[in-house]
C-alpha positions in Angstrom: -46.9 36.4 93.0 -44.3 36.3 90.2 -42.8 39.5 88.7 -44.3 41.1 85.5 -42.4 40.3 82.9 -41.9 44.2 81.9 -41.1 43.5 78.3 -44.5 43.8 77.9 -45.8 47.7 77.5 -50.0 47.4 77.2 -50.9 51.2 75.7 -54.0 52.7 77.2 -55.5 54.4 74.2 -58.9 54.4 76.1 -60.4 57.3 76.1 -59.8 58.7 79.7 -58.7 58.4 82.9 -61.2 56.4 84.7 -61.4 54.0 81.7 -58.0 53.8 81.9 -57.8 52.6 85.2 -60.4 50.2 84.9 -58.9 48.5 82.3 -55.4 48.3 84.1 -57.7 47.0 86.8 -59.5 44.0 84.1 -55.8 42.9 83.2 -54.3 42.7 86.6 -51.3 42.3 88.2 -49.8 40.7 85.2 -49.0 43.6 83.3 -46.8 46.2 85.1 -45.9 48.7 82.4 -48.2 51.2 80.6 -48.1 53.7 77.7 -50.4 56.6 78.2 -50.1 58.4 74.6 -51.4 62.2 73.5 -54.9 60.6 73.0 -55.8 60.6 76.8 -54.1 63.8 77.8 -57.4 65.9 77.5 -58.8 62.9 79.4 -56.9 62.9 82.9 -53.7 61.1 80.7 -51.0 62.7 83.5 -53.5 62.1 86.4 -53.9 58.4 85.8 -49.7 58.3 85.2 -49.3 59.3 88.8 -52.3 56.6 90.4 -51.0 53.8 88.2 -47.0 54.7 89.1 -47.4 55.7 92.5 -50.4 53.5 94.3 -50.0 50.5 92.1 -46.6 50.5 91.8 -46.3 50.4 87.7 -44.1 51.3 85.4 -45.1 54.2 83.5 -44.2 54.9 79.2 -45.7 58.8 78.6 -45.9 58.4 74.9 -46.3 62.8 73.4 -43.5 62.6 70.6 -42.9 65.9 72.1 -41.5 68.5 68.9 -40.7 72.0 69.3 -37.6 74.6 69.6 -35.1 73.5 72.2 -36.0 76.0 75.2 -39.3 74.8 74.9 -38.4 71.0 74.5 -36.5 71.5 77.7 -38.7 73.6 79.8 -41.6 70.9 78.9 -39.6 67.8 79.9 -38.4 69.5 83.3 -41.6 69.7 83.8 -43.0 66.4 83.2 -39.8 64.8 85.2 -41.5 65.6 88.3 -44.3 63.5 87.8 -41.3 60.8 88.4 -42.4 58.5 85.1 -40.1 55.8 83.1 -40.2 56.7 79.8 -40.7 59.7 77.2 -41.0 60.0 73.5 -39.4 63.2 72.0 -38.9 63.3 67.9 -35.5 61.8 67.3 -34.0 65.3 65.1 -30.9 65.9 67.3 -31.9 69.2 68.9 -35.1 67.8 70.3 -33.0 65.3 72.0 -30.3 67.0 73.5 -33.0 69.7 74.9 -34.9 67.1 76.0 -32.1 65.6 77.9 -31.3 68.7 79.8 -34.9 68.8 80.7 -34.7 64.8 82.1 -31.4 65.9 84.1 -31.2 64.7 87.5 -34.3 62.4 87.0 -35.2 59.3 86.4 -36.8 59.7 83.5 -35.5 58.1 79.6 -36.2 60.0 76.6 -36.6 57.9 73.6 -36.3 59.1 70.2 -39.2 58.9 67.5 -37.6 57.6 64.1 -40.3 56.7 61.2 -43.8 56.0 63.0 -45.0 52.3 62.4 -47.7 53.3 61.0 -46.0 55.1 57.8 -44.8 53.4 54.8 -43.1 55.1 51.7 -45.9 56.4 49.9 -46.6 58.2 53.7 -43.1 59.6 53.6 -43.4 60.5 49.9 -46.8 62.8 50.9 -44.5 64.5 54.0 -41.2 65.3 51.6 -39.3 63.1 53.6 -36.3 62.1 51.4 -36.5 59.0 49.1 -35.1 56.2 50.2 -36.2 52.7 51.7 -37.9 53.9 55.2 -35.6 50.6 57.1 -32.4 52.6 56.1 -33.8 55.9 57.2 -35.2 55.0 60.4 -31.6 53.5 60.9 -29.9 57.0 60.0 -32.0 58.9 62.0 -31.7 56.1 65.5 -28.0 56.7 64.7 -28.5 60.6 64.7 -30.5 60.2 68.1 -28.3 58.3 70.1 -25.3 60.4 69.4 -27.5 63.0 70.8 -27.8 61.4 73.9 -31.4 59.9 73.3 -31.5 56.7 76.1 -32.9 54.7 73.5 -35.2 54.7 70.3 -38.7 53.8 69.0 -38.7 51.9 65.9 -41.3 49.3 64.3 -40.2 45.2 65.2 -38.8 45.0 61.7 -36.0 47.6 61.8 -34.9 46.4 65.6 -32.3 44.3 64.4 -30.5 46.8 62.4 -30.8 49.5 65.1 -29.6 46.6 67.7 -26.6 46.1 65.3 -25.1 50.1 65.4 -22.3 50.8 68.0 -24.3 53.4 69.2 -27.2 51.4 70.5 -25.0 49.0 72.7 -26.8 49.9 76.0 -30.0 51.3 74.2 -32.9 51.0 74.4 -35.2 49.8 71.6 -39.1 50.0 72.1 -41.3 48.5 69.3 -44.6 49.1 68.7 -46.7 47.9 65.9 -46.5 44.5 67.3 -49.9 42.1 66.4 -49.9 38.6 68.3 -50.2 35.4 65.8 -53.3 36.2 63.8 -54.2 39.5 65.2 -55.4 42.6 62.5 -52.7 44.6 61.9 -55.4 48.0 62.2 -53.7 51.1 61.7 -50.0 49.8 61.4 -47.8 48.8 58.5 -44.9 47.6 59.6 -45.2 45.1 62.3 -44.1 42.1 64.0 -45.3 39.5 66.4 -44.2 39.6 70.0 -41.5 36.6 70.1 -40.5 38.2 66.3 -39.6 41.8 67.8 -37.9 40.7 70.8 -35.6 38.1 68.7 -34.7 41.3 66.4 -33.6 42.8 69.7 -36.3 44.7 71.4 -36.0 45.4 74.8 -39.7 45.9 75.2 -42.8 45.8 72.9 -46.3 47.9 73.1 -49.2 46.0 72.5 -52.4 48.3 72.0 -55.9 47.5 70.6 -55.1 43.7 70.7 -55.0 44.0 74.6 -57.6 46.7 75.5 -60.4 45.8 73.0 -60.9 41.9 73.5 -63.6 41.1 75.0 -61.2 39.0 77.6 -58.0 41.5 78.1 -56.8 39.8 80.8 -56.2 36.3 78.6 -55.3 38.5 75.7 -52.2 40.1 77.6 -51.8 36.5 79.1 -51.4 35.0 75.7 -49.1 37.4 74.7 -46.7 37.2 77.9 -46.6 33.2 77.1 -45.3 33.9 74.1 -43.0 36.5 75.5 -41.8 33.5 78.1 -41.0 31.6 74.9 -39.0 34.2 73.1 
């Protein structure tokens, strides 16, 4: 059986374990990498991690955006290093990040930074107080900000990847899209997206593909579809 092609990251936003695993189950072997996000952690979220990672041998992207002071940020990740997943989400502010790479030390485990959520555009970031300014050159600022911190890569909507590709500080990154919609897909409750082949030309290294996946009525062909056009990228 050929390799999953681990560009691909399906997000389980299901709500709970045991639908979680039988949807993982629907796509197949296809598909070896999942995101697990806040959403399901009431629902058994850390539970299914460990029976996907460690009886069905997949790749594992525990999505919390984790935000607090450092000692906490630190104590958290330790924690959830254990568990012996692939990849965290912290909030990209530079003290998040470094505590959250003390709390990853001696594991396995990447932190990724958080810059500007896909599903924000400027009138969002107006209502926060976030400073003016287009949200591409922001997101950019604060990926910079993140890596210098030691962040092992960043999450960033498709259409900023390029730019955060281009910095000196991302050469050896990683760069994790979401708000990525196959050809003709509804965009839901994201903004600023991409299509699969689109993201990983502005230099993803992987893409999460959510809603499109989990709620056709056919997953397996939707996550099919999307790998072809993956394969063609």
């Amino acid at each position: 059986m050929p390799t999953a092609d681990n560009r691909l990251i399906v997000a389980l936003d299901v709500p709970n374990a045991l639908a979680g695993l039988e949807m993982a189950q629907r796509i197949g072997p296809q598909v070896g990498f999942y995101k697990i996000g806040l959403g399901m952690l009431t629902g058994g979220g850390l539970a299914l991690a460990q029976e996907l990672k460690q009886e069905h041998g997949k790749r594992i992207f525990l999505d919390l955006k984790l935000f607090d002071i450092g000692a906490t940020i630190e104590s958290a990740v330790r924690g959830l290093a254990q568990f012996d997943l692939d990849f965290l989400t912290v909030h990209g502010d530079p003290h998040v990040v470094r505590a959250a790479r003390e709390g990853a030390a001696g594991s396995g485990l990447k932190i990724l930074a958080v810059t500007i959520l896909t599903s924000l555009d400027r009138a969002d970031l107006d209502d926060g107080m976030i400073q003016p300014g287009d949200p591409a050159e922001i997101t950019t600022n604060r990926a910079t900000r993140a890596l210098d911190a030691g962040a092992d890569g960043v999450i960033a909507s498709p259409r900023e990847a390029a730019q955060i590709r281009a910095l000196p500080e991302a050469a050896g990154k990683l760069i994790v899209t979401p708000g990525v919609r196959p050809s003709g897909a509804a965009l839901g409750d994201q903004k600023r997206v991409a299509t699969p082949a689109q993201a990983i030309a502005n230099g993803a290294d992987h893409i999460v593909v959510g809603r499109p996946v989990w709620a056709a009525d056919d997953p397996a062909t939707a996550a099919a579809a999307i790998l072809a056009e993956l394969a063609q990228a």
